[in-house]
C-alpha positions in Angstrom: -1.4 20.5 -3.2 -4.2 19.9 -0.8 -7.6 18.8 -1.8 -11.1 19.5 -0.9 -13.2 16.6 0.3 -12.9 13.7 -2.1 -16.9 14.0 -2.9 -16.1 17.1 -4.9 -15.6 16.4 -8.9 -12.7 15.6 -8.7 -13.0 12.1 -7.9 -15.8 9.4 -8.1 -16.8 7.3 -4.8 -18.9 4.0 -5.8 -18.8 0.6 -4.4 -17.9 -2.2 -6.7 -19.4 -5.6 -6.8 -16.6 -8.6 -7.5 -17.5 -11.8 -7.0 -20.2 -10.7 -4.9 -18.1 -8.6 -2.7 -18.0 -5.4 -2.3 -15.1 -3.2 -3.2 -14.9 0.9 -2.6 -13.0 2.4 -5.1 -12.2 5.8 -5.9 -11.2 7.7 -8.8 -10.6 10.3 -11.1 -9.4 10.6 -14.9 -10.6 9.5 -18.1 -11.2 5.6 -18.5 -9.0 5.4 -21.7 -5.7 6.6 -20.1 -2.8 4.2 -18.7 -4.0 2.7 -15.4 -2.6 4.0 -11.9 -3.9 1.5 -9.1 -3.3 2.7 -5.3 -3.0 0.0 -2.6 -2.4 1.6 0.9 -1.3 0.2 4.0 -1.4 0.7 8.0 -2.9 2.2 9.7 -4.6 4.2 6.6 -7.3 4.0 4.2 -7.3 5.1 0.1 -7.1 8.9 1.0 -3.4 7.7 1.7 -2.6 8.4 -2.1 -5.7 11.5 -2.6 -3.2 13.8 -2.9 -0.8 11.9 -5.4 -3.9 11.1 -7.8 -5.1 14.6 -7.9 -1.4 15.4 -9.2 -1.5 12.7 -11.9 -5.2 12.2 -12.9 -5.3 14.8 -15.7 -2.4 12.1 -17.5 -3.7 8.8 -16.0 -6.4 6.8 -15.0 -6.2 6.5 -11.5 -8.0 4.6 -8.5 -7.6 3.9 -5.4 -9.6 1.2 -2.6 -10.0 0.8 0.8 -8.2 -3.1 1.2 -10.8 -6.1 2.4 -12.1 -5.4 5.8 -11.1 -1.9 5.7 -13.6 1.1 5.5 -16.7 -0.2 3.8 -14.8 -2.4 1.7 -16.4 -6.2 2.9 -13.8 -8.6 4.3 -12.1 -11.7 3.2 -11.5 -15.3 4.8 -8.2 -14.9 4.1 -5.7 -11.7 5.0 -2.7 -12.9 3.7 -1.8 -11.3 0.4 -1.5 -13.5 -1.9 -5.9 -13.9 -2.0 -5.5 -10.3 -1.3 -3.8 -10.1 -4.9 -6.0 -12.5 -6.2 -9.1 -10.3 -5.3 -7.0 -7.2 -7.1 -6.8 -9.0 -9.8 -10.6 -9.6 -10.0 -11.4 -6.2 -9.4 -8.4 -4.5 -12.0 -10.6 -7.3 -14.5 -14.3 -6.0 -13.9 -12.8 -2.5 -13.9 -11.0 -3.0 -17.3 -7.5 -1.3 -16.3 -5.3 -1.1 -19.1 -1.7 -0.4 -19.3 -1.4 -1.0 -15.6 0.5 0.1 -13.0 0.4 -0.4 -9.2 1.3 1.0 -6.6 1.4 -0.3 -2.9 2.4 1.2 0.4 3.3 -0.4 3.4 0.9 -3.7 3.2 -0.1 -2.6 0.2 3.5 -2.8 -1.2 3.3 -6.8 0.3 0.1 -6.9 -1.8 1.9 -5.6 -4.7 4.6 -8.2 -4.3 2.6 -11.0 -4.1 0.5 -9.5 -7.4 3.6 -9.5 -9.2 4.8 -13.2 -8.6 0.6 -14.4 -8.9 0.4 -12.8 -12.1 3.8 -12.9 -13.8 4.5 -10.2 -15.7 1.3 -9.0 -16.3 1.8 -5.2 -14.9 3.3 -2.4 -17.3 5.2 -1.1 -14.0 4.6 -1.6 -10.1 5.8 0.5 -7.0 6.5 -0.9 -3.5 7.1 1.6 -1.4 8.1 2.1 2.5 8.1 -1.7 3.4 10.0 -5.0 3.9 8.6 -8.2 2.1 7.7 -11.0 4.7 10.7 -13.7 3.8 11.9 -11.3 1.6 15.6 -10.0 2.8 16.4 -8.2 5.1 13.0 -9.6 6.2 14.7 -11.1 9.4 16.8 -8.4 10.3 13.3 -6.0 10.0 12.3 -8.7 12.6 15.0 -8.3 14.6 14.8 -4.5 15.5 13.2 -3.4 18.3 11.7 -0.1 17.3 9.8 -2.7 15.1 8.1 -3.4 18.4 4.5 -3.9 16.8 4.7 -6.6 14.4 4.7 -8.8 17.5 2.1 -7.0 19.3 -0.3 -7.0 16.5 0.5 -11.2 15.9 -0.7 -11.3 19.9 -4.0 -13.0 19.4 -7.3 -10.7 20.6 -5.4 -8.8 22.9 -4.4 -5.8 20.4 -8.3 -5.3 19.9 -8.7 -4.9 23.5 -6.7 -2.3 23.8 -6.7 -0.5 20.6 -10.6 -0.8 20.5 -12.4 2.7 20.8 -8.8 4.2 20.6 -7.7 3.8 16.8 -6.7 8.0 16.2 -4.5 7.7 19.7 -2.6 4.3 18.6 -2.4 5.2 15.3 -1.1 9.1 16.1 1.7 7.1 17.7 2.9 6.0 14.8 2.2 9.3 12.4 4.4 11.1 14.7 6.8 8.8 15.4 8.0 6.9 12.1 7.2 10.0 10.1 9.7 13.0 9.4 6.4 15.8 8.8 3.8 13.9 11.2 2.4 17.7 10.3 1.7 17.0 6.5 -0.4 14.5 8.1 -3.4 16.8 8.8 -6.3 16.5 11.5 -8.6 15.2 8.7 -6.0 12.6 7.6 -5.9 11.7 10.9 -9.8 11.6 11.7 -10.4 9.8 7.9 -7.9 6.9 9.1 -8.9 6.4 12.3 -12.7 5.9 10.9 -11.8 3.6 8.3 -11.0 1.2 11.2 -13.6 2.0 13.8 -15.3 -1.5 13.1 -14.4 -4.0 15.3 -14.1 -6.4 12.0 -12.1 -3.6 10.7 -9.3 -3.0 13.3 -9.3 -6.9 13.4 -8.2 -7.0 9.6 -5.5 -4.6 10.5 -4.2 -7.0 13.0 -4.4 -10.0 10.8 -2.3 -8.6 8.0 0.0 -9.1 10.8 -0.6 -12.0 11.9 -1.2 -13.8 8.7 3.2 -12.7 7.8 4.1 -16.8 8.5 2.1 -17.7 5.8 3.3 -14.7 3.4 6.7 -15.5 4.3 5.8 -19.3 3.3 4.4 -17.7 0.1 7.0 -15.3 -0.7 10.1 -17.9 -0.3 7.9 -20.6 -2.9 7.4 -18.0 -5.5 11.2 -17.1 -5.5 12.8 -19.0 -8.6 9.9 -17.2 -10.4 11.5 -14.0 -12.6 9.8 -11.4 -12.9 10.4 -8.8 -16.2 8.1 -6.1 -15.0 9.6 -2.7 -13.8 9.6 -2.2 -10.7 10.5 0.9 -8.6 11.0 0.2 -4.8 11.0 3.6 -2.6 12.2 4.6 0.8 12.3 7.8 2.6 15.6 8.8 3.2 14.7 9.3 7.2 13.9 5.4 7.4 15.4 2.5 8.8 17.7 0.5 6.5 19.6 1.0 3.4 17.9 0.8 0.1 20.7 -1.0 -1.6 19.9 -3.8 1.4 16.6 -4.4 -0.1 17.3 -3.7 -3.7 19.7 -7.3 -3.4 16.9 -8.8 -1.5 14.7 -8.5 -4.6 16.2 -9.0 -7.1 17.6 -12.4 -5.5 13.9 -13.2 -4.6 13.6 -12.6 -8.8 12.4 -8.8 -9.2 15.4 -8.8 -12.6 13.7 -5.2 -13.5 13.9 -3.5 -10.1 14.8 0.1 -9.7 15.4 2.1 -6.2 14.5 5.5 -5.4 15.3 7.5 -1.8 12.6 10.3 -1.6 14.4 12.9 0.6 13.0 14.8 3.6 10.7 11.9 4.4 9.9 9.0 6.6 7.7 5.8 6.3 4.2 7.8 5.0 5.6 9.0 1.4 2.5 9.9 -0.3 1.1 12.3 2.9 4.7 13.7 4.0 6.0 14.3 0.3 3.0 13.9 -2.6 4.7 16.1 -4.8 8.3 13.7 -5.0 6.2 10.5 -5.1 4.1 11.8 -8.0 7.0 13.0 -9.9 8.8 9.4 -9.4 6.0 7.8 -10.7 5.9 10.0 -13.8 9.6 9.1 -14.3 9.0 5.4 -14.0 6.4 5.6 -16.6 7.9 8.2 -18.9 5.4 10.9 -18.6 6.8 14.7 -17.9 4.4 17.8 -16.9 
């Protein structure tokens, strides 16, 4: 399904004030359904997931933000996840989600992680998708492989912004063509809306810092593991990544997911909800019991 541009009626743009920060959210359905939050990851912005919430807004609420510091979201002192969470929580709050889910991607999914160990059991269901957990296993192993090249570029202080600066679509085409198995599904507009969310020198700086900032998730993550967590949980892969599923699957459910449930979306690499919209939708309708 492709959309038209995300001013049409489908979906409502508006900036939302939290804590005197402010927040752009997007979204479309009616404000009394179940709650779908979208967190997205790197190097992308909320029209990550536009194509999954026009498939599931007619049964759900659902919204999606640009993360602190990304787009004309404002930024945060802090871009390790767990304040990242916090700030979530403050905005699902003033927004008045109910009956919530959510869903992260990439950093997002980190996000997600840390939301679900901040706020115990709190969630009706949460998705991580397409990522390792900092301190999370096989978190070292992730570390260890060298087509994982970036995360120690990006932790190289200032010099990532000199490079990348003025050239977010090239850097960032890198990795759409080369960790994804349809960099095609991933469109010329995608490509352009991405590349502009970070065209702020603070922005492309936050990128970098999620990075950067992994030590202290790690340190985070490993405190909050004798924590367990009774929410659902669906982790996803594509089946054309790195890593077996069942890897991670041990890794949280030892770190104290008890509820966690993995699914391998075929014909797809690290960018699920542009390469395969369609499968990720209808996963998320399983995990919350909801058929067409």
């Amino acid at each position: 399904m492709n959309l038209t541009h995300p001013s049409s009626s489908v979906f409502t743009n508006h900036q939302v004030l939290v804590d005197g920060l402010s927040i752009h959210v997007v979204e479309a359905g009616k404000p009394d359904r179940p709650a779908i939050l979208f967190l997205h990851g790197f190097p992308e912005n909320w029209s990550a997931f536009e194509q999954v919430m026009a498939l599931l807004y007619r049964d759900f609420r659902v919204v999606a933000i640009d993360l602190p510091g990304v787009g004309t979201t404002a930024s945060i002192s802090s871009t390790s996840k767990v304040p990242i969470a916090r700030l979530v929580k403050r905005l699902v709050d003033n927004l008045r989600l109910n009956h919530l889910t959510l869903v992260g991607h990439d950093v997002g999914g980190m996000v997600t992680y840390a939301y679900l160990h901040t706020f115990p059991n709190t969630l009706e269901n949460a998705v991580i998708m397409n990522t390792a957990v900092p301190g999370i296993d096989p978190w070292e192993e992730v570390k260890r492989n060298p087509n994982i090249w970036h995360f120690a570029f990006h932790n190289v202080p200032e010099l990532p912004e000199m490079l990348v600066g003025g050239k977010e679509r090239v850097y960032f085409e890198f990795f759409f063509n080369a960790i994804s198995a349809h960099p095609e599904k991933i469109n010329k507009r995608a490509r352009s809306m991405y590349a502009d969310a970070y065209a702020k020198p603070e922005s492309l700086k936050t990128a970098f810092n999620w990075y950067r900032s992994f030590t202290q998730d790690e340190k985070d993550n490993l405190e909050s593991r004798s924590m367990t967590i009774d929410t659902p949980v669906l982790y996803i892969r594509g089946d054309k990544e790195y890593g077996d599923i069942k890897t991670y699957l041990k890794g949280f459910r030892e770190a104290g997911l008890a509820n966690i449930e993995g699914k391998v979306i075929e014909d797809c690499g690290h960018f699920s909800p542009d390469e395969q919209p369609e499968k990720l939708a209808e996963a998320i309708r399983e995990l919350l019991k909801v058929k067409v």
